[in-house]
N, C-alpha and C positions, 0 to 999 in steps of 0.2 A: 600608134600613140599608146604610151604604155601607162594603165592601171589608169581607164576613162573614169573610172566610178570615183576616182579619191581628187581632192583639188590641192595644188602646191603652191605653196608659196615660199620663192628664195628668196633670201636677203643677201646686201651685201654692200660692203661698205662703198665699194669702189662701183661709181657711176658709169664709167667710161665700159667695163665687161658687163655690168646689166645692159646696156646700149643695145650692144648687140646680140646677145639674149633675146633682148625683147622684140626684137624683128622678125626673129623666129619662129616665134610663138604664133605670131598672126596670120603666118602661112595656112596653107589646107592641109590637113591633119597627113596626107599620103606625102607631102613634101617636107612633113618635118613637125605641122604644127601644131599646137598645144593649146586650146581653149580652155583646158582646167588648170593652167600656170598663171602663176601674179608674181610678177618682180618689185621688188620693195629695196629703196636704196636708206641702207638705217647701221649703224655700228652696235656689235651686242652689247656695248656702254648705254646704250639709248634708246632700247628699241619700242615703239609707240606703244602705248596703253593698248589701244586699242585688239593686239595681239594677246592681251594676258588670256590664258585659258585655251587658246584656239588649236592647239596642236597635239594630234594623235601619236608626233612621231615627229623627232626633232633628228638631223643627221649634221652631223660636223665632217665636211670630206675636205683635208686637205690645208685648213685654213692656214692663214698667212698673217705677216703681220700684227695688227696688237689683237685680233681674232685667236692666234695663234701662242702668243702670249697668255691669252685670257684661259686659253682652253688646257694648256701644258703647265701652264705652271699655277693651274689650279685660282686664278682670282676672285676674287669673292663677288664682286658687282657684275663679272661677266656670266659665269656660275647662278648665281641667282636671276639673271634676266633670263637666261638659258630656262629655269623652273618656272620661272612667271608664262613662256611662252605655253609652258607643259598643262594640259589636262590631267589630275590624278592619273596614273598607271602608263602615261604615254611612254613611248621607247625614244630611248637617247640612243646614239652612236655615233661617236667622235672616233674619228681616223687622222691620226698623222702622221705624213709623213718626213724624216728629217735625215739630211747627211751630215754627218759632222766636219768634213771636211770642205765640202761645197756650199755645205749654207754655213759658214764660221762666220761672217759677218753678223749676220742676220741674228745667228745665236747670240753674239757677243752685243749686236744691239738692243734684240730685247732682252737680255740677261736671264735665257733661259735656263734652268737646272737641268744638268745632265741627265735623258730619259730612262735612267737602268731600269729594270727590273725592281729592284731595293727605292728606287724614287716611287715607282708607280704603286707599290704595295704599300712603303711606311708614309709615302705624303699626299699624291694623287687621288687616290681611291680614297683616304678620309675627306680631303678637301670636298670632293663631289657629294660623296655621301653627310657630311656637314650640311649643304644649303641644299639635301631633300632628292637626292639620287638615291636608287641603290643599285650595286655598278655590280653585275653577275656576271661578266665576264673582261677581262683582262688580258693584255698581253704584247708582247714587243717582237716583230718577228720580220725577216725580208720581205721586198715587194713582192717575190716572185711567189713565195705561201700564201697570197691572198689571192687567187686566183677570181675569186666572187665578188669582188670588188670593180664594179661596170663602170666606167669613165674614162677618159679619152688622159685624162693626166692619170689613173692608173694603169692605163694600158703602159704609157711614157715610163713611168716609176719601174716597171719590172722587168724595162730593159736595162735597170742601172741596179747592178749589185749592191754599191754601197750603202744604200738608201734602206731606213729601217722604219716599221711602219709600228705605231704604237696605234693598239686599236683598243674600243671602250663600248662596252654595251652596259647598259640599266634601262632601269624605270624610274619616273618618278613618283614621288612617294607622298 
């Protein structure tokens, strides 16, 4: 079980992958499970009062969807629920990864702005740093230079060249 002393809690929009998540967790810690995990089904549009304040450390890996939307193209209500969850000084870090060829749908549905370099420094990084981020670290690079990135969908990601991972580190403030 990794890092007993801290307790987690994921969120996430979609019911159906908390489901099974949560089966896991109940097992015996040598088979997998996890008695300092809580699964919470909530969209970052909405996420319960009850949360404001309570996180040392907020991570963004991989999100999808209008998560995905909220987090790249900088929205202001997901952004700010994103700080509500935050305790002064907590550590952010949003990872995403996007193909532009493979997810063109996807892009074209939520009408995401192309991730250059030039997006992330003149609109991105204001945007966070607006609703109480300060983002110390930056940048847009292959799956395969993230190597420290531990998940089973990035293990997936850095068999696929095409795929570019915009990564974001701050505090909040």
């Amino acid at each position: 079980m990794r890092a007993p002393e801290k307790f987690f809690i994921g969120i996430d929009a979609n019911a159906r992958s908390l489901a099974r998540l949560s089966e896991k967790i109940y097992r015996r810690p040598a088979k997998g499970g996890a008695p300092n995990v809580l699964f919470l089904q909530a969209a970052a549009q909405q996420f319960p009062e009850e949360l404001r304040g309570i996180a040392s450390e907020v991570v963004v890996q991989f999100p999808w969807g209008s998560l995905l939307r909220g987090v790249a193209a900088g929205d202001e209500l997901v952004l700010e629920n994103l700080r509500k969850l935050c305790r002064t000084g907590a550590r952010l870090e949003v990872i995403i990864g996007i193909d532009t060829e493979r997810d063109r749908s996807q892009i074209a549905r939520l009408e995401l702005p192309e991730l250059s370099d030039e997006y992330l420094k003149r609109e991105l990084v204001p945007a966070y740093e607006s609703r109480g981020f300060e983002i110390e670290e930056y940048s847009r690079s292959s799956a395969s230079s993230r190597p420290e990135i531990d998940s089973s969908w990035a293990r997936k990601l850095r068999q696929r060249s095409t795929r570019v991972l915009i990564f974001m580190r701050g505090r909040a403030i």
